[in-house]
Structures are given as structure tokens and as C-alpha cells.
DRENLO-192443 format. One record per residue (C-alpha): x, y, z; residue in one letter; residue number from 1. Coordinates in Angstrom, 2 decimals, decimal comma. Example, Ala and Ser with C-alpha at 12.3 -4.5 7.8 and 13.67 -1.06 7.14 Angstrom:
<node><x>12,30</x><y>-4,50</y><z>7,80</z><resn>A</resn><resi>1</resi></node>
<node><x>13,67</x><y>-1,06</y><z>7,14</z><resn>S</resn><resi>2</resi></node>
# end
This chain:
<node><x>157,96</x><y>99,61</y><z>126,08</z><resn>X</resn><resi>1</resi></node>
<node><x>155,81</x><y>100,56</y><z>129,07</z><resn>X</resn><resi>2</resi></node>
<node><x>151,57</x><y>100,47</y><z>128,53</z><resn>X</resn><resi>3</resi></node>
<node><x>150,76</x><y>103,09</y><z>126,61</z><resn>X</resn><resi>4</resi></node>
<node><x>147,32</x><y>105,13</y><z>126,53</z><resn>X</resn><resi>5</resi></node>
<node><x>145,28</x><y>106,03</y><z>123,31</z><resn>X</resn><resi>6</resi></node>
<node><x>146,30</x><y>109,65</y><z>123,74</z><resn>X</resn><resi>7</resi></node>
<node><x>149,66</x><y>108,84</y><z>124,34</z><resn>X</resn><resi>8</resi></node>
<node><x>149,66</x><y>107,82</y><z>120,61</z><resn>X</resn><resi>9</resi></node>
<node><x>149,42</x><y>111,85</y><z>119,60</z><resn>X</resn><resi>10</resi></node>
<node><x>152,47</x><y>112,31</y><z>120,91</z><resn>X</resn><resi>11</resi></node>
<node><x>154,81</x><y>109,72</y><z>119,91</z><resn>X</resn><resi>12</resi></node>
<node><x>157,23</x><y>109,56</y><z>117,83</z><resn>X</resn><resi>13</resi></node>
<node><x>157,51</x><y>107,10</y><z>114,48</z><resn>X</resn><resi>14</resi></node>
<node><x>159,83</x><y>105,30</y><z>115,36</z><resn>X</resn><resi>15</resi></node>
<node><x>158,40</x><y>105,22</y><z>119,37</z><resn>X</resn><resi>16</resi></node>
<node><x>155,06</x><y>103,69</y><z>117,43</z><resn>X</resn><resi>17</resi></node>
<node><x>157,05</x><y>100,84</y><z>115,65</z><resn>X</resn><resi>18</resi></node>
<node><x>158,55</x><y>99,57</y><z>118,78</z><resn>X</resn><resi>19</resi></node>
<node><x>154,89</x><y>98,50</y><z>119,15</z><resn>X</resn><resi>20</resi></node>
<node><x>152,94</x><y>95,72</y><z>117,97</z><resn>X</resn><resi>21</resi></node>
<node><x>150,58</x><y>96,78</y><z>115,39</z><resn>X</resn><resi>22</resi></node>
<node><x>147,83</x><y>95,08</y><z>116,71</z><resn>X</resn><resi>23</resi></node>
<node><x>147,91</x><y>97,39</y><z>119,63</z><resn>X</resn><resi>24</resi></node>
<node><x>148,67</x><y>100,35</y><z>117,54</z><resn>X</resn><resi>25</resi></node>
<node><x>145,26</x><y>99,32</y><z>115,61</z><resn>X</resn><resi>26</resi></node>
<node><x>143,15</x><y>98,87</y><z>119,11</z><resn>X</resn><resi>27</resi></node>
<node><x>144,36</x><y>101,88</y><z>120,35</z><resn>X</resn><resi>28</resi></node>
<node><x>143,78</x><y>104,06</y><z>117,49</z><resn>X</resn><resi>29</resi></node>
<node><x>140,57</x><y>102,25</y><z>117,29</z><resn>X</resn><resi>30</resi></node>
<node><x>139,86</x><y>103,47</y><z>120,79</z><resn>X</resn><resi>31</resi></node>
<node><x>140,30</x><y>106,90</y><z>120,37</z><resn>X</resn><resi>32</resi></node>
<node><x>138,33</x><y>106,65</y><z>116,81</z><resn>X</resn><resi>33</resi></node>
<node><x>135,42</x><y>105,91</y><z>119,06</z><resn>X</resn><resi>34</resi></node>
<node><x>135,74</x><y>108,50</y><z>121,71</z><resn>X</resn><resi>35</resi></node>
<node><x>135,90</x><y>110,89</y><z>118,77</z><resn>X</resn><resi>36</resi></node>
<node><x>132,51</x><y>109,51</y><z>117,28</z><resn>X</resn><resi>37</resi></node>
<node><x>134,12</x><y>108,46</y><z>113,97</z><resn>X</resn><resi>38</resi></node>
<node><x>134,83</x><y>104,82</y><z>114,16</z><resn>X</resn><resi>39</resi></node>
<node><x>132,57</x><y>102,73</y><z>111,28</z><resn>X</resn><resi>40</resi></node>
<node><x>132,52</x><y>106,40</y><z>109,22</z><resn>X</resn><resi>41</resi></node>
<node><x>134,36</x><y>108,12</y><z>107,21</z><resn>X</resn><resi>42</resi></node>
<node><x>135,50</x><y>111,55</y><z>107,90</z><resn>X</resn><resi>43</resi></node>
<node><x>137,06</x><y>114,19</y><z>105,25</z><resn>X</resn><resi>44</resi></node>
<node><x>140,18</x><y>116,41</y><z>106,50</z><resn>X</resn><resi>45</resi></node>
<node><x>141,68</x><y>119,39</y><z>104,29</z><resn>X</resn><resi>46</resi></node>
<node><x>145,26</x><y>119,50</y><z>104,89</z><resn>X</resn><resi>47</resi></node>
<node><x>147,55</x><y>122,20</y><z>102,44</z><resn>X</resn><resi>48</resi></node>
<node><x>144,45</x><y>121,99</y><z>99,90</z><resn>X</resn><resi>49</resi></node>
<node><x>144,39</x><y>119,22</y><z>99,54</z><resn>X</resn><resi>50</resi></node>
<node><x>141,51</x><y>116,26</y><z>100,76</z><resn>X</resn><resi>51</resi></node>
<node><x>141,71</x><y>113,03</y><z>102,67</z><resn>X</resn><resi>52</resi></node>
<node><x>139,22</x><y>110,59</y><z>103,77</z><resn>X</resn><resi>53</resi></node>
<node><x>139,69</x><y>109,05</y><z>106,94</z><resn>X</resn><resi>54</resi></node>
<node><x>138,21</x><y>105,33</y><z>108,13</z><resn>X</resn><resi>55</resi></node>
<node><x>138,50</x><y>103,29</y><z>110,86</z><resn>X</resn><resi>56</resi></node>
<node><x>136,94</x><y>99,76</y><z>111,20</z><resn>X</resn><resi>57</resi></node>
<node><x>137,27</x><y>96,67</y><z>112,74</z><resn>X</resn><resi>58</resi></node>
<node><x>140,53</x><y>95,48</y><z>109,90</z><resn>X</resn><resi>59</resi></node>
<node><x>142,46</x><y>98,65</y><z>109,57</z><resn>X</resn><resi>60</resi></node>
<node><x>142,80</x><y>102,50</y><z>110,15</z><resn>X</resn><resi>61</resi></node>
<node><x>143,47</x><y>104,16</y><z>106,94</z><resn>X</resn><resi>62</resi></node>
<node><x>143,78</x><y>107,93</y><z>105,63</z><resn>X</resn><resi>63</resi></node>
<node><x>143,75</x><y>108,51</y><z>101,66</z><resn>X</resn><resi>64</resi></node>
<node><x>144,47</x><y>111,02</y><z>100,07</z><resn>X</resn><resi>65</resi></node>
<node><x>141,54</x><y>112,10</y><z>97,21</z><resn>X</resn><resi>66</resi></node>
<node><x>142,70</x><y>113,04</y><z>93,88</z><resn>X</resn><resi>67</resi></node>
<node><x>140,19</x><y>115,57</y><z>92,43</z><resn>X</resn><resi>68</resi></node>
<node><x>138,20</x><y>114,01</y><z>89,78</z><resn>X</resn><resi>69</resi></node>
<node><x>139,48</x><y>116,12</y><z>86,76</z><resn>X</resn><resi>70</resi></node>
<node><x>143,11</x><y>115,36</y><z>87,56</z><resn>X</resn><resi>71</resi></node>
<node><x>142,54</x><y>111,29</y><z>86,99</z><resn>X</resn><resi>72</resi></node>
<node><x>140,86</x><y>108,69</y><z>85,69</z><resn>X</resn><resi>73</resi></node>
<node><x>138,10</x><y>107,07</y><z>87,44</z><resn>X</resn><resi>74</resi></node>
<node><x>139,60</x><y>104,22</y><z>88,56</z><resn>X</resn><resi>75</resi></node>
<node><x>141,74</x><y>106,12</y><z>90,13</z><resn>X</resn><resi>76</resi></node>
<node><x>140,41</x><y>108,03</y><z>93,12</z><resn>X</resn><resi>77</resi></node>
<node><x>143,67</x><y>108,69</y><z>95,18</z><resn>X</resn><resi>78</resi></node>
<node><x>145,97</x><y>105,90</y><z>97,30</z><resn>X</resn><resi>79</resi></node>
<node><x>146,22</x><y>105,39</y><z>101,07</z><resn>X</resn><resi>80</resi></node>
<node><x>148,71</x><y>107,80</y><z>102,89</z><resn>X</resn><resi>81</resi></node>
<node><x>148,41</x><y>106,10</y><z>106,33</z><resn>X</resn><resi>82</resi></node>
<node><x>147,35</x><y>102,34</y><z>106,91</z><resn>X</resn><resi>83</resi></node>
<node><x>147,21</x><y>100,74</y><z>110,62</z><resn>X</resn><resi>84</resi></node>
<node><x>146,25</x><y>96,86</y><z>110,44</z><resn>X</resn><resi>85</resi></node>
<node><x>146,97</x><y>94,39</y><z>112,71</z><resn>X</resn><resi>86</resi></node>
<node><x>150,47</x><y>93,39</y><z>110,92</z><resn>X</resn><resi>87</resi></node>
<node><x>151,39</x><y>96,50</y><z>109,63</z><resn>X</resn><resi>88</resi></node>
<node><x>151,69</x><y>100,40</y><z>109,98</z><resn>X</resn><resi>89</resi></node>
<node><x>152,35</x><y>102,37</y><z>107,13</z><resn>X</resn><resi>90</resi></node>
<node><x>152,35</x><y>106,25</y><z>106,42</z><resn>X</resn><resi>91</resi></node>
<node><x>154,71</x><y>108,52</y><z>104,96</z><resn>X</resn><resi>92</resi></node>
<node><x>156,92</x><y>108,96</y><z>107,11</z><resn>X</resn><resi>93</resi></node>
<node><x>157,87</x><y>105,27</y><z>107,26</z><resn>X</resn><resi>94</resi></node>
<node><x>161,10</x><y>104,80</y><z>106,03</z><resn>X</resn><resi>95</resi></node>
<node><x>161,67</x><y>104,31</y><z>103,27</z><resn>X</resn><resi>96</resi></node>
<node><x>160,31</x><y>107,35</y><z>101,72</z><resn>X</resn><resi>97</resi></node>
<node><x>161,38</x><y>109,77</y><z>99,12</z><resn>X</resn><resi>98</resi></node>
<node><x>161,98</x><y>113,41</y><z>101,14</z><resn>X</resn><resi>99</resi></node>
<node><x>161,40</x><y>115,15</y><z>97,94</z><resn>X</resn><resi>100</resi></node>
<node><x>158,13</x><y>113,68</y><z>96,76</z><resn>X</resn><resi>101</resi></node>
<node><x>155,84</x><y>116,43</y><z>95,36</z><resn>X</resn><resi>102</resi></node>
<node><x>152,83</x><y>114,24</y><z>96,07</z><resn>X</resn><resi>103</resi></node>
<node><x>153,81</x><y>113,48</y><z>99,95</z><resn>X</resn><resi>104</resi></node>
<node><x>152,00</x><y>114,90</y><z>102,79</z><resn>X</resn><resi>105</resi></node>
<node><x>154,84</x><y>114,00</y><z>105,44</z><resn>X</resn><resi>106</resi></node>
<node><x>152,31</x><y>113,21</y><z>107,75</z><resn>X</resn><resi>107</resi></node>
<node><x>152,76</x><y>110,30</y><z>110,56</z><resn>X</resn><resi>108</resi></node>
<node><x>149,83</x><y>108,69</y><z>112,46</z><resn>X</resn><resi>109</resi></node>
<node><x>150,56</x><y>111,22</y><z>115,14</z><resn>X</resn><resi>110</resi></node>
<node><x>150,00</x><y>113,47</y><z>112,66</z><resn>X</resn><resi>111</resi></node>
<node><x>146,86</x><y>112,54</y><z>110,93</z><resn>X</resn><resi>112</resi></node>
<node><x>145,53</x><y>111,48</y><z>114,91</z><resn>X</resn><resi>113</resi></node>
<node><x>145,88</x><y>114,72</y><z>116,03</z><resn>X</resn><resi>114</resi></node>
<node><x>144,87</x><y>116,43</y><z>112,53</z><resn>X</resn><resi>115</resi></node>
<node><x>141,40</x><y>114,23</y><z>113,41</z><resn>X</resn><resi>116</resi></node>
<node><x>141,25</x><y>115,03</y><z>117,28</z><resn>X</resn><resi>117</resi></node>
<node><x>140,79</x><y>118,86</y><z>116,20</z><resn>X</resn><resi>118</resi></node>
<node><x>138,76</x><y>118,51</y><z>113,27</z><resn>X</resn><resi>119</resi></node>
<node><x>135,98</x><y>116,28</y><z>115,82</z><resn>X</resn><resi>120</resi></node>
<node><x>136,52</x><y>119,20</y><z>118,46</z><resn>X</resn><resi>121</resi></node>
<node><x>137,93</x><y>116,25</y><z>120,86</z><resn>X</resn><resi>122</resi></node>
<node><x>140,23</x><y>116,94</y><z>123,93</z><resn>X</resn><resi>123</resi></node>
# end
């Protein structure tokens, strides 16, 4: 696959993004993170009612999804719906995932990228 450009990553596809090397996938979202002002801090996102915290850092790129405190135990504050490290990228629409899971947000890194471009009023 051809160089690709941080904002290219809004607009590809899943499987477009595994055809590249996570490491890249991590620097570029990394990239955009700080051209958006968010990269070393967290940012919250509603999405559907429901609320995710978004980091990016040096190691990884992660979205979680927040589990409101009455509906859990403490130890149990929600679980990651997107992860980019430099080995790996994972996020619900990575196969394989169950199409009928209640809890899912079907949401790919294009997704959440783009969910976080508007939300920091970035072009």
C-alpha cells in the first residue's frame, strides 16, 4: 500500500487499515491526536448515550467505553472498545466479532477518529 496521510486514516476502510503495519497506524493516529490538541489527555465522547474516554500516548491509542457507576462494581469501570499499539489494532469491528452484541458500539478507528475530529472542532 501506497504512503498514506494521517487524514487519510478517516476514511479508510478496516480492512484498508490492517494491510498496514500497526506501528504506522499508531504514529499516524498519534499525529493527528496532536494536531487535534488531545495527545497525553484524555478526552470524553457521548456516542448513542452512552460515554467513552479517549487516550493517546506514546504506547497505544485506546477508546473505552465507561460503564456508569451504579451498573458495576468498582473494579469494573468499562473495557477498551478500540486499542492501536505498535503490534496490534483492535476495535469492534475486527473480525471476529459478534454482529448481535447488545453491548457493541460497531465503531472502527475511522469511526472513533472522525467521532474525535468533530468533537475537537478539527478540519
Amino acid at each position: 500500500m501506497a504512503a498514506v496521510a494521517p487524514e487519510q486514516l478517516l476514511e479508510l476502510t478496516t480492512e484498508a487499515l490492517h494491510q498496514l503495519p500497526p506501528s504506522q497506524v499508531l504514529a499516524l493516529v498519534q499525529e493527528l491526536c496532536r494536531r487535534w490538541g488531545i495527545y497525553g489527555r484524555s478526552l470524553t465522547l457521548r456516542h448513542e448515550g452512552e460515554e467513552y474516554v479517549v487516550a493517546c500516548q506514546e504506547m497505544a491509542f485506546a477508546v473505552y467505553r465507561r460503564v456508569a457507576a451504579a451498573a458495576t462494581p468498582h473494579t469494573t469501570p468499562g473495557w477498551p472498545v478500540c486499542l492501536v499499539t505498535a503490534d496490534h489494532i483492535l476495535d469492534e469491528c475486527t473480525p471476529p466479532f459478534e454482529e448481535k452484541d447488545y453491548f457493541a458500539c460497531h465503531l472502527g478507528l475511522a469511526d472513533w477518529l472522525t467521532l474525535i475530529q468533530q468533537a475537537c472542532g478539527a478540519d
